[in-house]
Structures are given as structure tokens and as C-alpha cells.
VEXTORTI-240174 format. One record per residue (C-alpha): x, y, z negated; residue in three letters. Coordinates in pm, whole numbers, padded with zeros to 5 digits, always signed. Example, Ala and Ser with C-alpha at 12.3 -4.5 7.8 and 13.67 -1.06 7.14 Angstrom:
<atoms>
+01230-00450-00780ala/+01367-00106-00714ser/
</atoms>
This chain:
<atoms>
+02673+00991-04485unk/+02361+00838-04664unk/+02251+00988-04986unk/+02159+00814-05279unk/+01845+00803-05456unk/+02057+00970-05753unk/+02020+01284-05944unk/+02347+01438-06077unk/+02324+01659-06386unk/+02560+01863-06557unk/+02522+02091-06882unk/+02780+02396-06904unk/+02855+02703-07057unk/+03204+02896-06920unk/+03266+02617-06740unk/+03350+02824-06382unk/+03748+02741-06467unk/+03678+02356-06394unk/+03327+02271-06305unk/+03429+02334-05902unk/+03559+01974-05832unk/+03333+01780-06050unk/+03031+01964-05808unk/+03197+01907-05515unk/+03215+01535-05568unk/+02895+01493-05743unk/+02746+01632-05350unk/+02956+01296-05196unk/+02692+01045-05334unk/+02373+01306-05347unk/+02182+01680-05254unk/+02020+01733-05600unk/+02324+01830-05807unk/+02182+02018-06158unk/+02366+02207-06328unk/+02182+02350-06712unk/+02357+02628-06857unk/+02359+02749-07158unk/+02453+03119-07136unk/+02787+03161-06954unk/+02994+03500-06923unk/+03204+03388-06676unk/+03059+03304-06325unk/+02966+02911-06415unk/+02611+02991-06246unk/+02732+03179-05963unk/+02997+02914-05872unk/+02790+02669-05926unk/+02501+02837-05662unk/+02762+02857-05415unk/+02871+02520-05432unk/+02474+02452-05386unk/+02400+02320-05668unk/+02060+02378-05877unk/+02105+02591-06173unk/+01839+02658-06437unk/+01893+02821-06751unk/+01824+02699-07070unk/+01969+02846-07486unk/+02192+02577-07622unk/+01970+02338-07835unk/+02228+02069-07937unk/+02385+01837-07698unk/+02087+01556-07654unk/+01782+01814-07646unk/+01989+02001-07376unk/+02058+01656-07202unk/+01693+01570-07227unk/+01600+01882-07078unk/+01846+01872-06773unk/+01681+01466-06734unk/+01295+01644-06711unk/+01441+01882-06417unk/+01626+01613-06222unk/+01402+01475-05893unk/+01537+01132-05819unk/+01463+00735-05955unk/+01824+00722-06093unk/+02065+00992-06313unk/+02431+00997-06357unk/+02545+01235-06610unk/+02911+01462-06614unk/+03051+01706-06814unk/+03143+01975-06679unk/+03480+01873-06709unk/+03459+01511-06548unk/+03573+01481-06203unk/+03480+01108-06020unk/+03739+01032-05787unk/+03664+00853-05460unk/+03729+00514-05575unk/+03411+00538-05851unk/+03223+00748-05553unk/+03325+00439-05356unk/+03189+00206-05608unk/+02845+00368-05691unk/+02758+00385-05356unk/+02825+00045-05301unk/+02542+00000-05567unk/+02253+00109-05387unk/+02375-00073-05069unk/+02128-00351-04982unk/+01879-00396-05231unk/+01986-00187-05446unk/+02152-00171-05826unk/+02148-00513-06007unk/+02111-00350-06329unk/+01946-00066-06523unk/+02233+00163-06615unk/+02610+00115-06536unk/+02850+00243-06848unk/+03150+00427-06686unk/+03461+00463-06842unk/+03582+00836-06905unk/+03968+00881-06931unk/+04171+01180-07069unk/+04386+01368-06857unk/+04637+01580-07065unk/+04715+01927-06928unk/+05061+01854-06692unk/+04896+01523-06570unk/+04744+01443-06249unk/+04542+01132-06351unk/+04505+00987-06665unk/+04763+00681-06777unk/+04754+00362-06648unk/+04742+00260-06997unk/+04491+00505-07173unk/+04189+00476-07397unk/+03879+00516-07236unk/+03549+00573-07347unk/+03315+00350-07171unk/+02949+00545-07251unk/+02627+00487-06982unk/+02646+00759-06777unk/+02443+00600-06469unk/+02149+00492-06514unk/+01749+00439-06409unk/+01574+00706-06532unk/+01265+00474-06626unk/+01490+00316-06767unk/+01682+00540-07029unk/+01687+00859-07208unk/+01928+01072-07452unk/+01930+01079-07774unk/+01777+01361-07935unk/+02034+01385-08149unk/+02214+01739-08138unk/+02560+01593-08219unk/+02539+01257-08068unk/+02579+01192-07698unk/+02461+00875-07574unk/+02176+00700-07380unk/+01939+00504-07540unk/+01762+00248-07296unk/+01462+00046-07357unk/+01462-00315-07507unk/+01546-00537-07257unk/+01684-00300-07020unk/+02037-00456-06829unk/+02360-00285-06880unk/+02668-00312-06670unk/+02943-00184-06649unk/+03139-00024-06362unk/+03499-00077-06218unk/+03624+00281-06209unk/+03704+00563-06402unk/+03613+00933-06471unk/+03924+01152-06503unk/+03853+01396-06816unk/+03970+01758-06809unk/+03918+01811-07165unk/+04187+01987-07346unk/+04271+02308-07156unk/+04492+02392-07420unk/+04607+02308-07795unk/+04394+02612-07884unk/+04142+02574-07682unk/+04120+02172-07837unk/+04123+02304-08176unk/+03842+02543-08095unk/+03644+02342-07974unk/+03694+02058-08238unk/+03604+02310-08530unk/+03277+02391-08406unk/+03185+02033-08312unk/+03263+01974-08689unk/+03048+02272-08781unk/+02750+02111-08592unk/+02796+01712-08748unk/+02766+01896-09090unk/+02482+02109-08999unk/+02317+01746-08869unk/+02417+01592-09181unk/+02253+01854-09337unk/+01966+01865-09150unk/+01884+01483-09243unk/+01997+01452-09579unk/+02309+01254-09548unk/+02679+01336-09666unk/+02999+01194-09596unk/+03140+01017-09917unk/+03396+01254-10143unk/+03672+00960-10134unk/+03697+00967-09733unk/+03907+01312-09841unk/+04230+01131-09897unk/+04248+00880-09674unk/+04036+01016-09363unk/+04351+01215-09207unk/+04593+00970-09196unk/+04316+00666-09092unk/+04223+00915-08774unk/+04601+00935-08675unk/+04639+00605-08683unk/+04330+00558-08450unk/+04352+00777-08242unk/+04775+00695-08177unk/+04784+00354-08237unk/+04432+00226-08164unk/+04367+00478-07895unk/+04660+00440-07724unk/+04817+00843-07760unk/+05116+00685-07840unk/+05212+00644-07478unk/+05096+00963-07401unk/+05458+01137-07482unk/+05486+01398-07704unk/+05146+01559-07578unk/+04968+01229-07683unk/+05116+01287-08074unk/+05000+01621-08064unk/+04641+01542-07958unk/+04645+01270-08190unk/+04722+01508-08493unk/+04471+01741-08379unk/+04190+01438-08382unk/+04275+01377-08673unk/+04257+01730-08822unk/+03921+01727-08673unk/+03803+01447-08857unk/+03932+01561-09170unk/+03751+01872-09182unk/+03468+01737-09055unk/+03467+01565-09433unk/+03629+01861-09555unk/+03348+02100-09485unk/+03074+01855-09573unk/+03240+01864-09897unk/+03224+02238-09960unk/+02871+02247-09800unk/+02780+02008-10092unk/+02996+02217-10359unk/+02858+02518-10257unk/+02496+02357-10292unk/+02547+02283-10671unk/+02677+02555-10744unk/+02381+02755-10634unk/+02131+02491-10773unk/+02334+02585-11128unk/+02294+02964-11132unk/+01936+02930-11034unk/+01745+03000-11304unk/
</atoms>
């Protein structure tokens, strides 16, 4: 089978419960699979050396610096960027090779929807949310933010976007713990950005940011027809977004206060 002109990068860090698949199916459409981690105790790198993919080491400097980085060690015209827990099944495999058939991509970068899949589900819903982010893309084309907390592609004026057909199956939650984890420190790191450039979220967002989140993420978002799971995970976004205000809050309380016993 042909490969594409396509550079496949992944950032991870104890990712060697997951990251298997989304490898093996990254090597369908190319041979320079790269795989940035960030420190793992578990075997990610090893796996991920069997599998044949490239691995290269590099500390954990926020998610667009580390993106940037793994985009400077890539060796082809075009990048398509997965989590380590974002598996393309053969129809989007399918589809992006169809791309380069003939002369080539139409466009500059393809956005891809990227669907949830619960833990007890094989695929995501028929029905669910999906975020539809570029993910494919010319690499003269586009670049990551450096932002540390915000993950997204920023392409140069004028560039075409288009957007693909099918639909990356997300392994995110391998547990309610393991979600709530992980939703914690990503709130820990928006503050920290906040922080960093002198922004804060407004005090009033405290009362009403809970309930606004549920509602998004259930109604809006579609976790409504998720079961009971999809009310769970909905709660849990929402708790997520609350103390995301909640802690820029006390970062700002805790700020005056010190300004006040300085002499």
C-alpha cells in the first residue's frame, strides 16, 4: 500500500494502556509515526519503539510548546495530529487517503471531528457531540498555538479549511477518577495561564458557572443520550468548570491578602 506524504505525531505521557491502536493505525496511511513523550513510568516509549514508531523525549512544556516541538521533528509536507488516546478507524483512514489520490489535497488543513467513547462502548453514539478541531493539515501551512492550555492550529491568512467526513473515536475517560484527575489539573494549568497573562475570570461566573456547564455539556452537548454514564460525565464537566473559576478566585484572594500584610 502507498504511503502518504504525511507525518503522524503524537504527545504522551503513561499512555502504554491505550496508545497501541492509535499507532497501529496511524502506520496504515504513513512510516514516520512520532511519538513526544513527556516522561512516562510505564512502558509508553518502549511500546511505542516496538510498534516502530519514532520516540524522542522531551519535559512537559504546556500542551502547544510540546505540540510545536513534536511539528519541528516531523519529516513530511503534511501533519495530522492524535492524542494518544484517538484511534482513526478505517473509514477516516479510507477518507484521508483518498485525499492525496490524484493531485493531491484540495485544501490546506482538513478539521476532523473527535467523538467520545464512554468506557462500556465500542464506538461513540450515532448521535454524539463532536469536536471538529484541524487536526490534518499542510505544515507550511499551519502551526500550534503556543499557548500551554489551548490546543488548536492556527493557519495563515488565507489558508483553505475543510472539513472531513469521518470521525476519530476518543478514549478519554478511563475512569470517573481518572476524569476527575485529569480535569483538576487541567484547571490548575488555565489558572496558572490566566495568571501568567494577567487575566481573571469574573467573581459573578461563581454562581451560575456550574449549573450553565451542565446544561451544556447535557443538553447542548448531547450527554443526555449518553445513559446514565452521559449524566455523570456531564456533572463532572461541569465540576471542572466550576473550579476552574473557583480556584481563580482563591488565587486572586490569596493575592490581596498578601499585597495587605506587606508592609
Amino acid at each position: 500500500m502507498e504511503l502518504l506524504p504525511l507525518s503522524v505525531f503524537i504527545i504522551a505521557r503513561n499512555e502504554a494502556d491505550r496508545i497501541g491502536p492509535v499507532i497501529e493505525a496511524a502506520f496504515d496511511l504513513t512510516d514516520d509515526v512520532l511519538v513526544v513523550d513527556s516522561g512516562s513510568t510505564d512502558g509508553t516509549q518502549a511500546l511505542a519503539t516496538s510498534l516502530g514508531a519514532r520516540v524522542i523525549h522531551n519535559d512537559w512544556p504546556g500542551y502547544g510548546p510540546q505540540k510545536r516541538f513534536a511539528e519541528d521533528n516531523c519529516e513530511r509536507a503534511w501533519l495530522l495530529n492524535l492524542d494518544a488516546d484517538e484511534w482513526m478507524p478505517p473509514e477516516l483512514r479510507t477518507e484521508i487517503r483518498a485525499l492525496f489520490s490524484g493531485t493531491g489535497p484540495e485544501a490546506d488543513a482538513y478539521e476532523i471531528r473527535i467523538a467520545e467513547v464512554f468506557p462500556g462502548e465500542d464506538a461513540p453514539h450515532p448521535f454524539a457531540y463532536a469536536l471538529p478541531p484541524v487536526r490534518l493539515y499542510a505544515k507550511a501551512k499551519g502551526r500550534y498555538s503556543a499557548s500551554p492550555v489551548h490546543d488548536r492550529v492556527d493557519m495563515t491568512p488565507g489558508a483553505r479549511v475543510a472539513r472531513l467526513k469521518g470521525i476519530v473515536h476518543h478514549f478519554s475517560v478511563r475512569s470517573i477518577g481518572d476524569q476527575i484527575m485529569k480535569l483538576n489539573a487541567y484547571a490548575d494549568q488555565q489558572v496558572q495561564d490566566l495568571e501568567a497573562r494577567g487575566k481573571h475570570i469574573p467573581t459573578w461566573r461563581i454562581f451560575v458557572e456550574f449549573p450553565a456547564a451542565f446544561l451544556k455539556a447535557y443538553i447542548i452537548r448531547r450527554h443526555a443520550l449518553r445513559g446514565v454514564y452521559g449524566f455523570i460525565t456531564a456533572m463532572n464537566f461541569a465540576f471542572y468548570r466550576f473550579l476552574r473559576v473557583a480556584k481563580d478566585y482563591e488565587r486572586r484572594r490569596l493575592a490581596a491578602k498578601a499585597r495587605k500584610s506587606t508592609p
